[in-house]
N, C-alpha and C positions, 0 to 999 in steps of 0.2 A: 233187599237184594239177595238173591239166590245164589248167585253165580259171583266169578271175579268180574272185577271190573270197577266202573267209578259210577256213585248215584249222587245227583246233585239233588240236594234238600230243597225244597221251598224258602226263600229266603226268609229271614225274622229280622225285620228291619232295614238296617245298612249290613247285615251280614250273611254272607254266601258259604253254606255249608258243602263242603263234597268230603263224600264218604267214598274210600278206596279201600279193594279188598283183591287180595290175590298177587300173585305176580306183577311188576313191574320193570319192564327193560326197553331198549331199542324196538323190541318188534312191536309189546302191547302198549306202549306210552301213549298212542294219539287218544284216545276218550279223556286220560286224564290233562294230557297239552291244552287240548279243547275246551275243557270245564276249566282250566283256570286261563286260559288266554281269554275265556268269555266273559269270567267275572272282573278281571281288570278292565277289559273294556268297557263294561256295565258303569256308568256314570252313577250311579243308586247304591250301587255296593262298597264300601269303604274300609269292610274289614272282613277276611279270610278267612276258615277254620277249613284246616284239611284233617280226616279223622283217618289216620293211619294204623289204629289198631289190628286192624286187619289185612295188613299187608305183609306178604311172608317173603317176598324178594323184591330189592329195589337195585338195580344200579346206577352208576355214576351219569343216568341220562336223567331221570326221574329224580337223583338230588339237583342236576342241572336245572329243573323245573320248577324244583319247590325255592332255589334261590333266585330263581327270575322272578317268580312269585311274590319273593319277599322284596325284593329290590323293588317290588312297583304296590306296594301297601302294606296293610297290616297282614302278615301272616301267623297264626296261633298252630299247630302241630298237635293232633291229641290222640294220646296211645290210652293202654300204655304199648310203647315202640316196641315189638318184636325183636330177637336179639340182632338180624343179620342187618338189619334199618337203622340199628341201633348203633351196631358195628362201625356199619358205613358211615354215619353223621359225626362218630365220635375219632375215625380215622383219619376225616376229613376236614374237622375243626368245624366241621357244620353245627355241631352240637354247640357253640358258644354263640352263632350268629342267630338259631333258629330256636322261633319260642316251642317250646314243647310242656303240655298241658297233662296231666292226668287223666282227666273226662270232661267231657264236655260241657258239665255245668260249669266247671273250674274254666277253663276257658270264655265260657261267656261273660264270668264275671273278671276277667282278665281283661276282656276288651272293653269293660267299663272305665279300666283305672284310666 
């Protein structure tokens, strides 16, 4: 991915990778709404990894997103978090609801346990 925005992986298995990069708000949320409204619905998919390393602004619509996420399966979170994403999660108590990984191998082996 060159650009901001959201790249969905090839799945590896029951799990749906999307990678987010760049700004996140009200106006640019739909790609990432879409990539995870689509993996919930995906009967194949069972478990979530959103790599938010990359992500330099989030607001309170795009954590809206990532707890709808989690409310409807396994969601893993994998930075390391950026401080303002970081800010937000940890202002908002998001940070004790939502798993947050290191890298991505760490996370895979996280949806093992």
């Amino acid at each position: 991915m060159d650009s901001d925005g959201v790249l969905v992986l090839p799945d590896e298995g029951d799990t749906r990778i999307i990678v987010c990069r760049g700004d996140f708000d009200m106006d640019t949320l739909t790609p990432f709404t879409a990539a995870t409204q689509e993996a919930v619905a995906d009967e194949g998919v069972r478990r979530i990894i959103i790599d938010v390393a990359q992500v330099t602004f989030a607001d309170s619509s795009m954590l809206n997103a990532l707890l709808t996420t989690h409310r409807c399966g396994c969601l893993i979170l994998v930075g390391p978090v950026q401080d303002q994403l970081g800010r937000l999660l940890e202002l908002t108590g998001a940070d004790t609801v939502l798993t947050v990984s290191d890298s991505l191998d760490t996370a895979r082996t996280q949806l093992l346990r």
